[in-house]
TIRO-264551 format. One record per residue (C-alpha): x, y, z; residue number from 1. Coordinates in nm, 2 decimals, decimal comma. Example, Ala and Ser with C-alpha at 12.3 -4.5 7.8 and 13.67 -1.06 7.14 Angstrom:
BEGIN
1,23 / -0,45 / 0,78 / 1;
1,37 / -0,11 / 0,71 / 2;
***
This chain:
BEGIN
9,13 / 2,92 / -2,06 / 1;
9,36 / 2,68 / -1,80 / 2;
9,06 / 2,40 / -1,70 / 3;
8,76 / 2,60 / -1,84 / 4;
8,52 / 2,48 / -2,04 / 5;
8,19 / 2,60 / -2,21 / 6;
7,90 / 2,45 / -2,24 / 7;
7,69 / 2,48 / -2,54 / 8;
7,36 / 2,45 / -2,50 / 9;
7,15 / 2,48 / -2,87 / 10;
6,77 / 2,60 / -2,83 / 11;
6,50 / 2,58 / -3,11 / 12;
6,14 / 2,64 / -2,95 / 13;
6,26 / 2,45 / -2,62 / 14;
6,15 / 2,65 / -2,38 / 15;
5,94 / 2,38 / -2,19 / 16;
6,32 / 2,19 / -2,13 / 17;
6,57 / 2,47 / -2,13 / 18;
6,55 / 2,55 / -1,78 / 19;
6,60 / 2,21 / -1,66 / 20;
6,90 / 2,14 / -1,92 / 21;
7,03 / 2,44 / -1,75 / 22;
6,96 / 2,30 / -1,39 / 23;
7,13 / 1,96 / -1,52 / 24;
7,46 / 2,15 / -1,66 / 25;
7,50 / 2,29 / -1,30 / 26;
7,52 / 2,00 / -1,13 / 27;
7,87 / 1,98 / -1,34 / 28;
8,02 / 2,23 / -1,14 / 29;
8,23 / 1,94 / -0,91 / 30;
8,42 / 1,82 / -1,24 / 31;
8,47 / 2,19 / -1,41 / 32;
8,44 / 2,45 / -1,16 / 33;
8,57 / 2,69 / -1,42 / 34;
8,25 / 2,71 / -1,72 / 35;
8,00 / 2,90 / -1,84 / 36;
7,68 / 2,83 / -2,00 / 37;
7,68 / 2,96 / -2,40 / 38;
7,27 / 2,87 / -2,52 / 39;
7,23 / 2,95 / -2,90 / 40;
6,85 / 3,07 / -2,99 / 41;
6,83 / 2,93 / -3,31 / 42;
6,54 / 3,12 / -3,42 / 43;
6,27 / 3,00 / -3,19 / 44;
5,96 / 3,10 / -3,22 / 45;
5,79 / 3,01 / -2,87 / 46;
5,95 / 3,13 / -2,59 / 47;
6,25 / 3,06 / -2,58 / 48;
6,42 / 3,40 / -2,56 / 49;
6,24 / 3,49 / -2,25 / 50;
6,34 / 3,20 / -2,08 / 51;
6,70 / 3,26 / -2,19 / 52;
6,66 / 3,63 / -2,04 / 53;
6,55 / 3,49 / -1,69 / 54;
6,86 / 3,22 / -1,65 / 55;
7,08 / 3,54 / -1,72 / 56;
6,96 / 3,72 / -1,44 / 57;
6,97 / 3,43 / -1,22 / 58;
7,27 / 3,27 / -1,35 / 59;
7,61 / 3,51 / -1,44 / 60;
7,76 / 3,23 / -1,60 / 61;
7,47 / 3,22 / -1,87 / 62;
7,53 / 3,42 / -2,15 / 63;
7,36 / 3,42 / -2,53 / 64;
7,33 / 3,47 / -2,91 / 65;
7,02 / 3,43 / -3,11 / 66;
7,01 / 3,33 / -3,48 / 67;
6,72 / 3,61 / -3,63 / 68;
6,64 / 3,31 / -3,86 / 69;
6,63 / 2,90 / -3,78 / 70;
6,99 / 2,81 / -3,99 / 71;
7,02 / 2,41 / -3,85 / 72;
7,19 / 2,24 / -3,53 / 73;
7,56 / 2,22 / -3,72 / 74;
7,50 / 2,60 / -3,79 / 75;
7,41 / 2,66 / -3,43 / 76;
7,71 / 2,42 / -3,29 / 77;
7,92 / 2,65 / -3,53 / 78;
7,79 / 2,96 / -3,40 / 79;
7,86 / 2,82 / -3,02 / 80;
8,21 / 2,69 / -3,08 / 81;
8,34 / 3,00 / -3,25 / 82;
8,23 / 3,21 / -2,94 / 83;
8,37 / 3,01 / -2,66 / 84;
8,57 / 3,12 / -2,43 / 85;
8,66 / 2,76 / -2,25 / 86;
8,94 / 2,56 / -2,33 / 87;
8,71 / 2,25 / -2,37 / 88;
8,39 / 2,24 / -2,53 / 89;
8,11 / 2,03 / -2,53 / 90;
7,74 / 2,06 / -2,70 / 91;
7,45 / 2,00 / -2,46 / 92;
7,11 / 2,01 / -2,63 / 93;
6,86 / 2,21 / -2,46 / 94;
6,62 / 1,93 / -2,46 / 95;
6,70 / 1,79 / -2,15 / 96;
6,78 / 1,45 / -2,27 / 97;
7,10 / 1,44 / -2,11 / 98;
7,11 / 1,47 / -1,74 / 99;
7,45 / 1,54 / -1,55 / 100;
7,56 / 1,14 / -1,50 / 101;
7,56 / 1,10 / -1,86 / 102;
7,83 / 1,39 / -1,92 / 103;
8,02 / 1,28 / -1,63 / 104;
8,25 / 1,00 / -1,78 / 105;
8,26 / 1,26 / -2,11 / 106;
8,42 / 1,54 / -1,86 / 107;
8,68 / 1,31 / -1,65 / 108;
8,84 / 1,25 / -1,96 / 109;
8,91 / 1,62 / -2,09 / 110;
9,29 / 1,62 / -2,07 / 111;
9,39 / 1,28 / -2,21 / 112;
9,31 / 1,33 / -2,55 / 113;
9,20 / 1,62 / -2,82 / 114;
8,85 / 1,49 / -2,85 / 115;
8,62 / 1,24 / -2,66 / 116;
8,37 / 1,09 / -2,83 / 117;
8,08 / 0,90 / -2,68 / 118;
7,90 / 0,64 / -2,79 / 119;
7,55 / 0,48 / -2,63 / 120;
7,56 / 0,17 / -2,37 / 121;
7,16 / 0,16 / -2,37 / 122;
7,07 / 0,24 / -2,70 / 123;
6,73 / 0,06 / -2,62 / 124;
6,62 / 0,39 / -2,42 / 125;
6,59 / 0,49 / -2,80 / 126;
6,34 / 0,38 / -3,03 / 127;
6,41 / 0,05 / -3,28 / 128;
6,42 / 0,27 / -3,56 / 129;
6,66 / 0,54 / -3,44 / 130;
6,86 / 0,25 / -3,33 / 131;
6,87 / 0,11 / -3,67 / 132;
6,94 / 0,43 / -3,86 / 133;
7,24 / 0,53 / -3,59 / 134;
7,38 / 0,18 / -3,68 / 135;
7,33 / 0,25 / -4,03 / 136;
7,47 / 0,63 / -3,99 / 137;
7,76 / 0,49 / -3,84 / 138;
7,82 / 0,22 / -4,07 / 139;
7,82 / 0,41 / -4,40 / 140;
8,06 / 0,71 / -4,23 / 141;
8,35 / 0,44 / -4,10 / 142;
8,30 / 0,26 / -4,44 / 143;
8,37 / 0,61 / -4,68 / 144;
8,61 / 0,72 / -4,42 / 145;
8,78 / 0,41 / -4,31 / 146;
8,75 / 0,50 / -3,91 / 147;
8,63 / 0,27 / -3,67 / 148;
8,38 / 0,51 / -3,48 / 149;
8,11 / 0,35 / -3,22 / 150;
7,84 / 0,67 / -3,27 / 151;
7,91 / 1,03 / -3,43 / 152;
7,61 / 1,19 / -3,28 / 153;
7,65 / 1,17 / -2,94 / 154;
7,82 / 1,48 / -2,66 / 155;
8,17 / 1,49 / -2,85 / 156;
8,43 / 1,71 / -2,62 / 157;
8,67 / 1,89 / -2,84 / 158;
8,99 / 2,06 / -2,76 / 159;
8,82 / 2,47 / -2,89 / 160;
9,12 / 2,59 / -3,06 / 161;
9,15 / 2,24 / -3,28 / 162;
8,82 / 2,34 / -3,36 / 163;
8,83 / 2,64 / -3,48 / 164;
9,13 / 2,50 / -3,74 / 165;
8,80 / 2,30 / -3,94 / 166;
8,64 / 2,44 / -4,21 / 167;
8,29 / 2,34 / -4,12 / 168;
8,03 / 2,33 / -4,39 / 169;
7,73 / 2,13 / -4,25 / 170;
7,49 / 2,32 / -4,07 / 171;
7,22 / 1,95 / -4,02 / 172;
7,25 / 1,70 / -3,79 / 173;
7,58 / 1,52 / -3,91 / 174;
7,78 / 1,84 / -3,83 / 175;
7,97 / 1,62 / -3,61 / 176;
8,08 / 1,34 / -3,79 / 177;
8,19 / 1,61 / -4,05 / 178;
8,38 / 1,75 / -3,79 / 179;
8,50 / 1,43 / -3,67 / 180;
8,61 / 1,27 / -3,95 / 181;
8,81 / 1,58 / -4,10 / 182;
9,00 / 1,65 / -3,77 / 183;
9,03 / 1,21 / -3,73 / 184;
9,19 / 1,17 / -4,06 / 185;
9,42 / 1,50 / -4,04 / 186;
9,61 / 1,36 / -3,71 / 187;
9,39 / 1,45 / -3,42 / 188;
9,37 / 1,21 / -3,11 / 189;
9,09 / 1,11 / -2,98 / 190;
8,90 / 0,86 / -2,74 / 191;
8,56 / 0,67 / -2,70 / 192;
8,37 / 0,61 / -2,40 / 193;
8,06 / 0,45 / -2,31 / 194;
7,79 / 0,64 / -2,16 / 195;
7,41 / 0,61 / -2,13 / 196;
7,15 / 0,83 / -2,31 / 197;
6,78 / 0,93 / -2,22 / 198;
6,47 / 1,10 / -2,46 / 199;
6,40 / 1,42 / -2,41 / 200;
6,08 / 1,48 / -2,18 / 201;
5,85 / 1,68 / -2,41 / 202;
5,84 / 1,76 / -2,80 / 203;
5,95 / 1,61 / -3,09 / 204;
6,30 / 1,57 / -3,23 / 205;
6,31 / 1,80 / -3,53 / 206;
6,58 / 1,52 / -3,72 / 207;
6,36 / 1,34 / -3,92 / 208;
6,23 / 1,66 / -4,10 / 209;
6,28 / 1,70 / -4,48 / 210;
6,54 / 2,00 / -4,47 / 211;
6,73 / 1,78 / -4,22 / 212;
6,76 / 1,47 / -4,38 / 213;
6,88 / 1,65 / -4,70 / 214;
7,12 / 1,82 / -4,51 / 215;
7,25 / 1,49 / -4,36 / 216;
7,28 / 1,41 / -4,71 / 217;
7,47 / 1,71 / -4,83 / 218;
7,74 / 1,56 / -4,50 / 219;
7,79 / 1,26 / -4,68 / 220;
7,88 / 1,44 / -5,03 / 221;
8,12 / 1,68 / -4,79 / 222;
8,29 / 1,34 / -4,63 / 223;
8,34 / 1,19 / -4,94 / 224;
8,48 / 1,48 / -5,14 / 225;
8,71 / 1,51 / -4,83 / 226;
8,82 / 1,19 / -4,82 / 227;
8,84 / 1,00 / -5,13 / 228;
8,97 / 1,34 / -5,38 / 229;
9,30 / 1,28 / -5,40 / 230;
9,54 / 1,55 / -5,34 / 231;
9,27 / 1,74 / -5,21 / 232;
9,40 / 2,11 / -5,12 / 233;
9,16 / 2,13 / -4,81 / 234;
9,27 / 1,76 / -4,63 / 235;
9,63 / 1,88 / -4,71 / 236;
9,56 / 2,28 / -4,53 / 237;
9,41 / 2,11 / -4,25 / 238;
9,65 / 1,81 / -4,18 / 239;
9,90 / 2,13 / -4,19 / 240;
9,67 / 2,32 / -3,97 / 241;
9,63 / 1,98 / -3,66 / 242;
9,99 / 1,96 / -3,69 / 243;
10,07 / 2,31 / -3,56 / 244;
9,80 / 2,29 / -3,35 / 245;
9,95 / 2,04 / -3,17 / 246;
10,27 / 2,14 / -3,20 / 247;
10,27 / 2,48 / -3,05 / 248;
9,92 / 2,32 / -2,78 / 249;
9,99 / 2,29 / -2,41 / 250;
9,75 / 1,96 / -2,39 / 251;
9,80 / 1,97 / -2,02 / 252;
9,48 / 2,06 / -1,83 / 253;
***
């Protein structure tokens, strides 16, 4: 896995901007020329799948797996993470909101740390309300967790091995600052850079729908039971668990 990373690249009914996520991962090759491209099918509907089928053929660095049912963008992530082959991963969703100079600075920093986390430098390319509930999002995580993170939902880079240690339970959109804050507060290192963000060029983001924001709300029960329980069994297993990690990790690229 020396300097390989995988890209994951989650799919649910995207198959107007799958193609060109896929063109925009390419363009990558001059920072990782070891990757491949794993896209997760969660249970689309449109055509997805046959889209997926025709970047296989054209692309040998494309593979896939496809949820039969729609289980959630953590689930998917989950799915992605636990079938990577790289050393580094990164999630890319297939909505085409993040062209190649925005994953860039993300990339040049894959060997310094076990996780790079991005936040936003033009969160006005975002609507006032996302902007408010991201501040908001943030704000309530760093206050029950007691970290001092700029974003949690941005392209986080993680070391694939450290995380397959976490015991993931959120399959909504705060997956990652589950994720984040149970590998944070067991010892992991980490660093945070500034990159820009773009919308996606057609459809609607599916975060604002009912089953997601309960989700997002199940995260926060998950957080807090992990954080403020004391002598919880699971912190203890996985502070254990980042330890020998790092321990027995070449962190070299």
């Amino acid at each position: 896995m020396h300097n390989f990373i995988t890209y994951i690249v989650t799919a649910y009914n995207e198959e107007k901007n799958l193609s060109k996520t896929v063109q925009e991962i390419l363009k990558l090759e001059t920072i990782f020329p070891k990757y491949e491209i794993l896209i997760i099918n969660d249970g689309s509907i449109d055509n997805t799948q046959s889209v997926i089928e025709k970047l296989k053929k054209k692309y040998k660095k494309v593979r896939n797996i496809t949820h039969k049912n729609n289980k959630g963008f953590g689930a998917t992530y989950r799915t992605g993470f636990q079938n990577a082959k790289g050393k580094y991963c990164i999630l890319i969703p297939g909505d085409n909101a993040h062209p190649a100079h925005t994953v860039i600075p993300i990339l040049k920093k894959a060997s310094t740390v076990d996780i790079i986390i991005p936040y936003t430098i033009n969160p006005e390319a975002r609507s006032e309300i996302r902007q408010l509930l991201s501040k908001i999002f943030a704000f309530s995580i760093n206050l029950i967790s007691g970290l001092n993170i700029r974003y949690y939902n941005g392209l986080v880079l993680h070391r694939t091995n450290l995380l397959n240690v976490v015991n993931s339970e959120t399959s909504g959109y705060a997956y990652q600052a589950e994720i984040l804050v149970k590998l944070l507060k067991s010892g992991a290192t980490f660093e945070q850079v500034g990159t820009l963000i773009s919308e996606r060029e057609t459809g609607n983001t599916k975060a604002f729908e009912v089953k997601n924001i309960l989700k997002v709300l199940y995260a926060y029960f998950i957080i807090i039971r992990f954080c403020w329980i004391p002598f919880n069994n699971k912190r203890k297993k996985l502070i254990k668990a980042v330890s020998h990690f790092k321990k027995n990790y070449d962190i070299k690229k």
